[in-house]
N, C-alpha and C positions, 0 to 999 in steps of 0.2 A: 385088215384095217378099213381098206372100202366098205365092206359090207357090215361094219357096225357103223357108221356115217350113214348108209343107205336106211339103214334098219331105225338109225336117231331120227331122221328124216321123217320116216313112216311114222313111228312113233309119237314122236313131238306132237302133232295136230291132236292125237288123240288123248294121250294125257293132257292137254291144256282142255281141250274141251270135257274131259269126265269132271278136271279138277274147277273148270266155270260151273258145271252144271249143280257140282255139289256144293258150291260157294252161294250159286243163286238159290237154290232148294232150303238152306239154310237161313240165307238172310231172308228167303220170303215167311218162311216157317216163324222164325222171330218177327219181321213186321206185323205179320197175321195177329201173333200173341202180344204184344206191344198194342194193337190194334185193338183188341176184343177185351184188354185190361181199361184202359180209356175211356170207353165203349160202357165197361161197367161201373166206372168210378163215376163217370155223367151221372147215371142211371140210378147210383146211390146217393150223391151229392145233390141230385133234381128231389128228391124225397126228405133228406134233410133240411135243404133249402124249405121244400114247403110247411115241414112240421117246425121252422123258426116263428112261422105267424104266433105257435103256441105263446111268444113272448113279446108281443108287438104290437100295441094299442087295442083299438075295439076287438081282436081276434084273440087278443093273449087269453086262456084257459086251460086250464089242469088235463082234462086228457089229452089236446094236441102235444104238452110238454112233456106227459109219459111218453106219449109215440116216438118224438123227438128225442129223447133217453133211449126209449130203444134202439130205435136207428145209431144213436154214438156210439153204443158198444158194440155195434158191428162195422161202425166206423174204427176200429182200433185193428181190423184187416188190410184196410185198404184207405184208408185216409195219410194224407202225405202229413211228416210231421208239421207245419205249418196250422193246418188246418185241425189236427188234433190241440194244440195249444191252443189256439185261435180257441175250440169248443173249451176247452179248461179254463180260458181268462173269462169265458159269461158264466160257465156256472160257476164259477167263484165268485161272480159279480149276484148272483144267483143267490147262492148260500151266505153273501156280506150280508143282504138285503134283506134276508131275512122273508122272505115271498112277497115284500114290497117294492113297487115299479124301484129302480135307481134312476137316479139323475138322467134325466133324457136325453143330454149329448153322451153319456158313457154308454147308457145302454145302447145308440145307436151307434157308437164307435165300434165295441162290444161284438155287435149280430153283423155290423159292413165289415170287421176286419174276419172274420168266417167267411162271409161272402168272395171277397177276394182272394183271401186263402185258398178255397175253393177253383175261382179263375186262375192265379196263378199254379195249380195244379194240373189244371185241365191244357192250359192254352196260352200260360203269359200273359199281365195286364199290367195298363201304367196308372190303372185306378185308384183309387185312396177309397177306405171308408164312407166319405161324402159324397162319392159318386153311388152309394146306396140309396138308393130310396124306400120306404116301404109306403103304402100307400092305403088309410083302409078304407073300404067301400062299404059304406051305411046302406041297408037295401031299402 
């Protein structure tokens, strides 16, 4: 009986430590991946973001909004649903309009609730659509 109390003794440190090691290898394993999905949603969400100009005063034009199409259907990967709705409520606002500007408080309701859809994906935000601005620059 001594000697399996000796032997739990021995033992113990070493399973706690294989079963830390394999706990930390894991959780770092998933933070990394957690990580580098983020990492890429920016990355796809930063490109999107910029092909919304296609629809936004002196910048709005037909190819930036194909590109901006393109980009959404590969948003249908990786877009949180928030933010895929968010893109469905402007081209509906899109296709009401008939390829006529709408109303300029909807439309900019419209492209800032994507916007924050976007933040509140990436990082959490306590913004409203009105804290969008877009801004166009006459050269």
């Amino acid at each position: 009986m001594e000697t399996i109390i000796e032997l739990a003794k021995l033992l113990f440190p070493l399973v706690t430590l294989l079963v830390g090691s394999v706990l930390t290898y894991v959780f770092a394993v998933k933070a990394k991946r957690d990580e580098a999905a983020l990492k890429h949603r920016e990355e796809q969400y930063s490109k999107l973001l910029v092909k919304l100009q296609g629809f936004v005063g002196a910048t709005a034009n037909a190819k930036t909004k194909r590109e901006f199409f393109e980009e959404q259907y590969k948003g249908w990967l990786y877009c949180s649903d928030e933010v895929v709705e968010a893109i469905n409520h402007m081209v509906q606002l899109v296709i009401d309009n008939h390829g006529k500007a709408p109303d300029p408080e909807t439309g900019r309701q419209a492209i800032g609730n994507i916007v924050v859809a976007m933040r509140k994906d990436l990082k959490g935000t306590k913004l409203t659509y009105k804290s969008f601005r877009y801004t166009d620059v006459v050269g």
